[in-house]
N, C-alpha and C positions, 0 to 999 in steps of 0.2 A: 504494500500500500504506500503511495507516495503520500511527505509528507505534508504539512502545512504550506500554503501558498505554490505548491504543486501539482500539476496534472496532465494526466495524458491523455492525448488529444489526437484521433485519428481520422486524416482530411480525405477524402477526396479529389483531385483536382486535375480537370481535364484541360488539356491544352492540345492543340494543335502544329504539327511541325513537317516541314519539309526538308527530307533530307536530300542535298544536291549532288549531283553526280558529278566526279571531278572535270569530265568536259565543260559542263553548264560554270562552276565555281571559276574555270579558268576564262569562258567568254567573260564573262563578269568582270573580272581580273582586267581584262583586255581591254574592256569598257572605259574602264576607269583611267586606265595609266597614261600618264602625257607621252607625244611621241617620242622624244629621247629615251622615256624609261621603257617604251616598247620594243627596241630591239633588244634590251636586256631578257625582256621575255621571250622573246624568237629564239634567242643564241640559244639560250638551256632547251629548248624546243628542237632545234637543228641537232645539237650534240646527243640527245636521247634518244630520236627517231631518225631512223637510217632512212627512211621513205622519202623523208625531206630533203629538198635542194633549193641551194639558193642562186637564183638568176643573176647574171652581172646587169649592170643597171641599163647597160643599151639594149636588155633583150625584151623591154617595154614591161607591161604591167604585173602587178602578181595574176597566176592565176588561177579563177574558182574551180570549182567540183562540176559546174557544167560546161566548162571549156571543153572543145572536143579534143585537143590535145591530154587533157584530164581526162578524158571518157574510160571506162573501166570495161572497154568491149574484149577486153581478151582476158577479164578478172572472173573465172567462173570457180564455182565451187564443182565438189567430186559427183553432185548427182546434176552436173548440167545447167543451174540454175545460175541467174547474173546474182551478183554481188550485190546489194541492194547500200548506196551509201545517201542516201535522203536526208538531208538532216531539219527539213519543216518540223520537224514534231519538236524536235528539243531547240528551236528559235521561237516556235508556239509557247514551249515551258518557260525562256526566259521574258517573251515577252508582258507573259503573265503574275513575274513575279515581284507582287509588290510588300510581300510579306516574308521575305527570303532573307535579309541580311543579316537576325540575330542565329540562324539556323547555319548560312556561311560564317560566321566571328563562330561560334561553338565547332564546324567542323575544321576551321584553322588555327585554330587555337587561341583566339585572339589575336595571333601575329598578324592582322592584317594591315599592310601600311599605306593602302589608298583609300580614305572616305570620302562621304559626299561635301561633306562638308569640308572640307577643309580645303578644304583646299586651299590647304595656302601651304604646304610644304610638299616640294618634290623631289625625289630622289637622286643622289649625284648623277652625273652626267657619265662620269668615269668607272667603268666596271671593275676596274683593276680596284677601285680603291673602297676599304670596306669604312663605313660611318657606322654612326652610334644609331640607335632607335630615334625617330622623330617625335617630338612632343604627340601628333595624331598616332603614334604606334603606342606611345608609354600609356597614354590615356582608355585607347581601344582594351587594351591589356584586361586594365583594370576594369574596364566597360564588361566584358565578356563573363565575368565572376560577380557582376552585381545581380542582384533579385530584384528583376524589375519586368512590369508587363511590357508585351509586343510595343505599344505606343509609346512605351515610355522610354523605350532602348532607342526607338527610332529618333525619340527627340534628342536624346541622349547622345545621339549618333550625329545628328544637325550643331548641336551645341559644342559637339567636340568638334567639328568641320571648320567652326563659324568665329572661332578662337582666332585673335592676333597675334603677332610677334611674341607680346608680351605674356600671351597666355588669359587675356583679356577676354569676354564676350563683347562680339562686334554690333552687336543688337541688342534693344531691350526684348523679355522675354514675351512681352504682347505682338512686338513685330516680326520674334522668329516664330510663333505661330501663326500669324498670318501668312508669312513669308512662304511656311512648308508646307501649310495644310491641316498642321495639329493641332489637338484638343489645348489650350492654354494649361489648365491640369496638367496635364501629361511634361508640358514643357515645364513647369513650376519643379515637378516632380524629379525631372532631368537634374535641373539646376540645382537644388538642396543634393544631389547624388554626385552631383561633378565636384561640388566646393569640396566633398569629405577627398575628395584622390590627393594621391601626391602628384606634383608636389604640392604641400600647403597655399594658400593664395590663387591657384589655379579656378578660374573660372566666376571670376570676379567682375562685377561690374567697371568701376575705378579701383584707382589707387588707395583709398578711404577703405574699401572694402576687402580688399587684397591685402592691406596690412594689417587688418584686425583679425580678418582669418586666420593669418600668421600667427596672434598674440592669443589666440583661442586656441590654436595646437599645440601652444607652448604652456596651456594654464594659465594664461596670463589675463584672458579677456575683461577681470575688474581691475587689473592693474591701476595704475597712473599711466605707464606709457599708453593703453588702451584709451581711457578717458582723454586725454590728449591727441589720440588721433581722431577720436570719435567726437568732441567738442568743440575740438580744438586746432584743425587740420590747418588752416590760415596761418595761426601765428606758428604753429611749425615748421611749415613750409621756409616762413620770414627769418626761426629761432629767436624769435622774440622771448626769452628766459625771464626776463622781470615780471610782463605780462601774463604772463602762463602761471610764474607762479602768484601772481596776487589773485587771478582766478580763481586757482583751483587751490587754493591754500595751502601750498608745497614749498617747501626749502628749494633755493636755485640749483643745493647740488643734487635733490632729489629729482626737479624737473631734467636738471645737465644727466645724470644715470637713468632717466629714461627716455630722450632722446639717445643716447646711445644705445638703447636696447632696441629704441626702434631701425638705428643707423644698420642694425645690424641683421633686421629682414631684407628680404629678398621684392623688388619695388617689379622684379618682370620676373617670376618665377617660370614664364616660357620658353624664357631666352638662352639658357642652357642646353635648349635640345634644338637651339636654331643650326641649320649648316651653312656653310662660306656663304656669307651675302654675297660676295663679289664675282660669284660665276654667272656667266651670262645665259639671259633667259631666251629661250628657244621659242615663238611662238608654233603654238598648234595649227594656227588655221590665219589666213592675212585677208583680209577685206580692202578693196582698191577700185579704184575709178581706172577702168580702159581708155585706150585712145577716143573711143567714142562716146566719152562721157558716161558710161554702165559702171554699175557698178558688177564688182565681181567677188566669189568664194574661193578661194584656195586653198586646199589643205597640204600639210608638211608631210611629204611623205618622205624625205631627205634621210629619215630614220629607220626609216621601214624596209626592212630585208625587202627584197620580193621573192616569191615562196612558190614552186612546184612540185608536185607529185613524180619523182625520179622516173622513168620509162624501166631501168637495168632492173628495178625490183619488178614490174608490170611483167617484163622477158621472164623473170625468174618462176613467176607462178604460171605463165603460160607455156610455157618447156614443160610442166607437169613433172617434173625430177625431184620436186622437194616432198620432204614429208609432209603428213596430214597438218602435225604441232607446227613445222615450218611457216607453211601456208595462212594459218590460222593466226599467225603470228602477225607474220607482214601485212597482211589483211587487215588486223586492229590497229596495226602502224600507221598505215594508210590512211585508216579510217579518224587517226586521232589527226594526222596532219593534215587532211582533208575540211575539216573540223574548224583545226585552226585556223585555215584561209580562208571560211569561210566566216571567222568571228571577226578577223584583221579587215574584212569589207564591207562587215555588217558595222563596225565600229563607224569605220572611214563615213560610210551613208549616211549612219544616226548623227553626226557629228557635223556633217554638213546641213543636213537637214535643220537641225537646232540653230546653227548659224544664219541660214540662209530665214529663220524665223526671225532672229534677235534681228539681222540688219531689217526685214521690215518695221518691225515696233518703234527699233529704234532709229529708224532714218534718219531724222531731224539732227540727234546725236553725231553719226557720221558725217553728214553734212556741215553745221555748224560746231561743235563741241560739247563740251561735260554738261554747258548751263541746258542743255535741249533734252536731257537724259530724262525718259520718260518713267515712271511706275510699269515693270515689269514681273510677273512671278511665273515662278516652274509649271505653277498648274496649266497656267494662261499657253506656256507654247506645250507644253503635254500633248491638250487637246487638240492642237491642231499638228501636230507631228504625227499624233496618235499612237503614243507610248503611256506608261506610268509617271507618274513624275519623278518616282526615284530611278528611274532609268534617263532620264533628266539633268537628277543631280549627279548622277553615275557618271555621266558623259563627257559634265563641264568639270568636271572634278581634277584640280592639279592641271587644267591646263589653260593658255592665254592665247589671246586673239590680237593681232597684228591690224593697227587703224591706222586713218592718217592723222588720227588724235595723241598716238604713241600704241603703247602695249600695254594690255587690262588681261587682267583674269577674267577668266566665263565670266563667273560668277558677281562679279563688278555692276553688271547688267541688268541680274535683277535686282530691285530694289523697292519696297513701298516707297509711297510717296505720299500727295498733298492735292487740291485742287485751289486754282485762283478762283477770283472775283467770278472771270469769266467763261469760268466750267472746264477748263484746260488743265490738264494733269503734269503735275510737276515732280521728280522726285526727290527723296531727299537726299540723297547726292547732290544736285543739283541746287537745294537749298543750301547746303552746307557749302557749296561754289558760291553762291550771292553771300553767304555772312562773309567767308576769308575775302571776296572782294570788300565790301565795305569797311571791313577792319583795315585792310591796306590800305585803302585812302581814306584813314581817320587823321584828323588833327590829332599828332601824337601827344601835346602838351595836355590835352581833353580827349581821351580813349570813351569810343562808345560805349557806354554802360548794355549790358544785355536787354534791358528794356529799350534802351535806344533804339537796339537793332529790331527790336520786333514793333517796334512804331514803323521802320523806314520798310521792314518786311509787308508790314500793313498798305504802305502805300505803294508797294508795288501790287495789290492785291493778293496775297499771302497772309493769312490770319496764322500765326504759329505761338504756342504759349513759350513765355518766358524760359519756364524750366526745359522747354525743349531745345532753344537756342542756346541754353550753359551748357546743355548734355550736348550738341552739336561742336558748341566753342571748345568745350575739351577733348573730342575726341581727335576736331583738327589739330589738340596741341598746342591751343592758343590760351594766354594766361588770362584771366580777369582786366577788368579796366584798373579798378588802383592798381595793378601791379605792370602795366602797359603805361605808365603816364611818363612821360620824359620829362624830366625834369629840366633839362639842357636850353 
């Protein structure tokens, strides 16, 4: 008999899961990864399957399972019948799955180092050279052994994508569930499960928030240094030590030892797991006005093996000289590398496609610049690509688009936004472009107060609340008006 305050308790509990076939997990795979980091996936694919050959680049395109070069007329099995390599059924299964990815993180262990979100870290450039785990790998890790439902992995999954440098959320959590699709629960839920990961601070709004997390791991959260950051962020920012301590009623060498407790958190606890800023970024796909004024889609294929079905293996099962196991062998070889060119074209199309979506939405954008960037979400070209939307974020995931505005992440693209006066939809990128402009051309002796800005936002016909325009001002980076005033 258990004792007091004890008992046992037997559940029931039905879930639902789809277990994926390692063809299916690796299109997915293929989905995701920018084209740099795809020939990294070909080569181990080349080196494993003897079926595979790789074309030199003058001998044109890769090619698919229905090229007649590719045709499998001399691939018969021992009772006469063709080889049957179709693969509709399992492009049907991925194209249906939108419930798939806590089921792939459980059958890879966690290790999986491309999300939708995140995309914001990609993998070196350089094969030879081995890197540490990325902040989106160390977090997935830990993502994969939490107990959390289908929705709330998946916000889980967006929230960890949608992390900056810093380790920061780049969204408030009402606009990454707009953003994705999710239930706000689910995303709240996310967010109380991301703060507990290592490391500490991770997955914080600000700075303010990131470092009390820190002093709450530490025990500390009634501290002074705590109270100090949480009261008191201003004058520590300034070390205003006489101030702080006639506040808060503290010895200066009390307030001085905990300032230095604070000195000694971690302000970007993301930044550890960032890699060489200074390597150059490869765009995915270029968007460009032709001679004749069109615009056009290009995608990088510079990376991209091009890939055939060997003929010497096709002779060897047609000679009839190999064994049953032989045959049966090269035939699944075939059939995985078959497979793979046809995930490397299904990629190439979806990826176009979603492009060739964003440049309509967002014409205006390419056309004029950042200020034209309209309100875009995943769902919005889903439907008309006629995918899932996390096959969406799959796609934009980790890679960047080539303008004549410079070079953006997918994902830059979409954004909530705002409407003016006069029913025109603006985003908030595009808001957060009009404050950095008017900050620029402020009297710097008289720096725009935040309410400033949202009077002059007003008369451009933009209604935006105050707190919205501080939470924009800092996320450009930009300090307050007293602390912008020149004194000079």
């Amino acid at each position: 008999m258990s004792g007091p305050g004890f008992s046992h308790d037997l559940r029931q509990r039905q879930t639902q899961s789809l277990v994926l076939a390692p063809q299916l997990r690796q299109s997915l795979k293929i989905l995701q990864v920018a084209a740099t980091d795809l020939r990294t996936e070909i080569q181990q694919e080349l080196q494993s399957n003897p079926t595979l050959e790789e074309l030199p680049p003058e001998e044109g395109l890769s090619l698919d399972a229905s090229d007649p070069e590719n045709a499998d007329s001399n691939d018969n099995t021992e009772d006469g019948q063709r080889d049957e390599l179709d693969f509709t059924k399992e492009f049907e299964i991925l194209g249906k799955l939108d419930e798939d990815w806590r089921d792939y993180m459980s059958q890879a262990g966690g290790a999986q180092p491309y999300t939708s979100e995140d995309a914001e870290k990609r993998q070196h450039f350089f094969e030879s050279l081995v890197t540490a785990p990325s902040l989106q790998e160390h977090l997935m890790r830990q993502a994969a052994v939490a107990d959390l439902e289908p929705g709330e992995f998946e916000a889980l999954q967006y929230l960890i994508g949608n992390l900056d440098e810093r380790g920061f959320l780049t969204q408030t959590l009402p606009d990454a569930a707009l953003q994705s699709g999710l239930p706000l629960h689910d995303m709240q839920t996310a967010a109380r499960v991301l703060q507990t990961f290592d490391p500490p601070g991770i997955g914080s709004q600000n700075l303010t928030d990131c470092l009390l997390t820190q002093l709450v791991a530490q025990d500390r959260g009634k501290s002074l240094a705590a109270r100090i950051v949480r009261e008191h962020f201003d004058l520590l920012a300034r070390r205003r030590i006489p101030e702080l301590s006639r506040k808060l009623g503290a010895g200066p060498d009390d307030i001085q030892h905990a300032i230095e407790v604070i000195g000694k958190l971690d302000p970007a606890p993301g930044r550890r797991f960032s890699e060489d800023t200074n390597r150059v970024v490869e765009p995915d796909v270029t968007v460009y006005k032709d001679d004749d004024g069109e615009w056009q889609v290009s995608l990088n294929s510079d990376y991209i093996p091009r890939l055939r079905i060997s003929n010497t293996y096709r002779e060897m099962i047609a000679k009839g000289t190999l064994s049953k196991s032989e045959r049966d062998y090269l035939r699944e070889r075939m059939r995985s590398g078959k497979f793979l060119i046809d995930s490397i074209e299904q990629r190439q199309r979806t990826i176009e496609r979603i492009t060739r979506e964003i440049l309509k939405a967002q014409l205006d954008f390419f056309e004029h610049g950042v200020s034209q960037l309209k309100p875009l979400t995943m769902t919005q070209v889903a439907e008309i690509v006629g995918v899932h939307e996390t096959t969406v974020s799959r796609a934009i995931a980790n890679k960047y688009l080539k303008t004549p505005h410079g070079v953006f992440e997918f994902k830059y693209f979409f954004t909530t936004g705002y409407q003016d006066d006069s029913g025109a939809a603006i985003s908030n990128t595009s808001v957060k472009e009009l404050i950095a402009d008017l900050i620029a051309l402020e009297d710097k002796s008289s720096p725009l107060s935040d309410q400033s800005i949202v009077s002059k936002l007003r008369d451009k016909g933009l209604n935006i609340a105050r707190r919205t325009v501080a939470k924009y001002r800092e996320e450009l980076g930009i300090l307050p008006s007293n602390l912008r005033r020149d004194y000079m």
